[in-house]
C-alpha distance (Angstrom), angle and dihedral (degrees) to the residues before:
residue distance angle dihedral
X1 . . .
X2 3.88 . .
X3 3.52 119.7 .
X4 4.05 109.7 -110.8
X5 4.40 111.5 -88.7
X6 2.98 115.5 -119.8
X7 4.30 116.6 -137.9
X8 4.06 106.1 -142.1
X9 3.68 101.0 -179.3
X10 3.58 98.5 161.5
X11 3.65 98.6 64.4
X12 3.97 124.6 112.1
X13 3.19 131.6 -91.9
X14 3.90 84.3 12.6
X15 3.41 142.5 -25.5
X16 4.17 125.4 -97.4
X17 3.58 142.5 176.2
X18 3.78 127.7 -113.8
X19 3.65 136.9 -179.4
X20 3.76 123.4 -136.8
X21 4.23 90.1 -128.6
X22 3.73 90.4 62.0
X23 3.83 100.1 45.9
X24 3.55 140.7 67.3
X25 3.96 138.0 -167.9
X26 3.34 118.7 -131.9
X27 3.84 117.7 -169.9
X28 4.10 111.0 -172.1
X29 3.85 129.3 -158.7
X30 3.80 98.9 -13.7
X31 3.74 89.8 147.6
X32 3.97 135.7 126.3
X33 3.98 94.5 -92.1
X34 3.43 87.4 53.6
X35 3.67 114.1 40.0
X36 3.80 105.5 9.7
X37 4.51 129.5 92.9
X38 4.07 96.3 -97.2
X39 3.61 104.2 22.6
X40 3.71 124.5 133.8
X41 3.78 95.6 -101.1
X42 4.05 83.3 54.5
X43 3.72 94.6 46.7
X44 3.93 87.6 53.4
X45 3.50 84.6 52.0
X46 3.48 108.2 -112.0
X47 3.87 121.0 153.0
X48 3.54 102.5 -107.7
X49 3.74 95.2 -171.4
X50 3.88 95.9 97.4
X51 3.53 91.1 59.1
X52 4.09 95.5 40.2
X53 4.07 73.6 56.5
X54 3.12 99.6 66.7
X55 3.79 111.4 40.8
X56 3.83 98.4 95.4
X57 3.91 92.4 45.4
X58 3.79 86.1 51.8
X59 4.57 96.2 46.1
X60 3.90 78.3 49.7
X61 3.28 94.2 59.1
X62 4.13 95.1 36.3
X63 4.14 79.5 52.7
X64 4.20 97.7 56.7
X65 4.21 91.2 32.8
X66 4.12 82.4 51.5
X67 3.63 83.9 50.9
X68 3.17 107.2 46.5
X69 3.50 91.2 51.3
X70 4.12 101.3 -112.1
X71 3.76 125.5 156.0
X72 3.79 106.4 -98.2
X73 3.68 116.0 -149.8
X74 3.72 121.7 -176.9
X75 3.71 127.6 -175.0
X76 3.77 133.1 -165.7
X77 4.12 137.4 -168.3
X78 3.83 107.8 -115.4
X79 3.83 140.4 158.4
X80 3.77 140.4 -164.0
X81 3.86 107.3 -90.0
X82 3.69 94.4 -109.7
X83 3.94 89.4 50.7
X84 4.00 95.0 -126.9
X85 3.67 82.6 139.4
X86 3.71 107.3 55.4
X87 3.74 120.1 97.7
X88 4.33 103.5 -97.3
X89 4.61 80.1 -130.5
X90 3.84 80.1 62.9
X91 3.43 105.8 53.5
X92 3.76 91.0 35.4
X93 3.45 86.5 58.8
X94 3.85 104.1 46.6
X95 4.17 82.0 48.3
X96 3.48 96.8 51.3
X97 4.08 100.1 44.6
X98 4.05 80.3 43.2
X99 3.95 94.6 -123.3
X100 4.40 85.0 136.4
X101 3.68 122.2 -136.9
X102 3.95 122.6 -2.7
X103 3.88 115.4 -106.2
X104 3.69 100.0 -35.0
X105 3.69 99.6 159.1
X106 3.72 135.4 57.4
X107 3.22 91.7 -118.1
X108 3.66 95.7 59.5
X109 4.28 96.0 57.6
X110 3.94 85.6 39.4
């Protein structure tokens, strides 16, 4: 049995249909570093405010892809705890803007 379509008719450049069996959400880098007061991207001094922004748009849209039964795929930024595995640029970087080591606790890639 096919999974119900879905009608999306406000969608630009023109509407479609989709059913939840052949689509997936994929939510990227939504993690502490990221998007929380005293992550990395923060302590590099990034204005975290656009991402803060759009937190509640993005658990709506976890809550209706839950619903409609989609596969729900969330990835995260993470390193080995000794860092052997993040790019030299990186931690270069995140020493010379003074932001310290990259994602070393699990609260960081959370």
């Amino acid at each position: 049995m096919l999974a119900p379509a879905y009608q999306v008719s406000a969608a630009l450049p023109y509407s479609y249909e989709w059913r939840a069996g052949a689509a997936a959400l994929v939510i990227i880098d939504m993690q502490n570093d990221f998007c929380a007061p005293g992550g990395f991207g923060e302590r590099l001094g990034n204005d975290i405010s656009p991402a803060r922004a759009i937190i509640p748009v993005i658990a709506d849209v976890l809550e209706a892809a839950r619903e409609a039964g989609l596969l729900i795929v969330h990835t995260r930024e993470g390193h080995l705890p000794d860092l052997s595995d993040c790019p030299p640029a990186k931690l270069e970087r995140s020493r010379r803007q003074g932001a310290g080591s990259v994602m070393r606790d699990r609260w960081a890639a959370s």
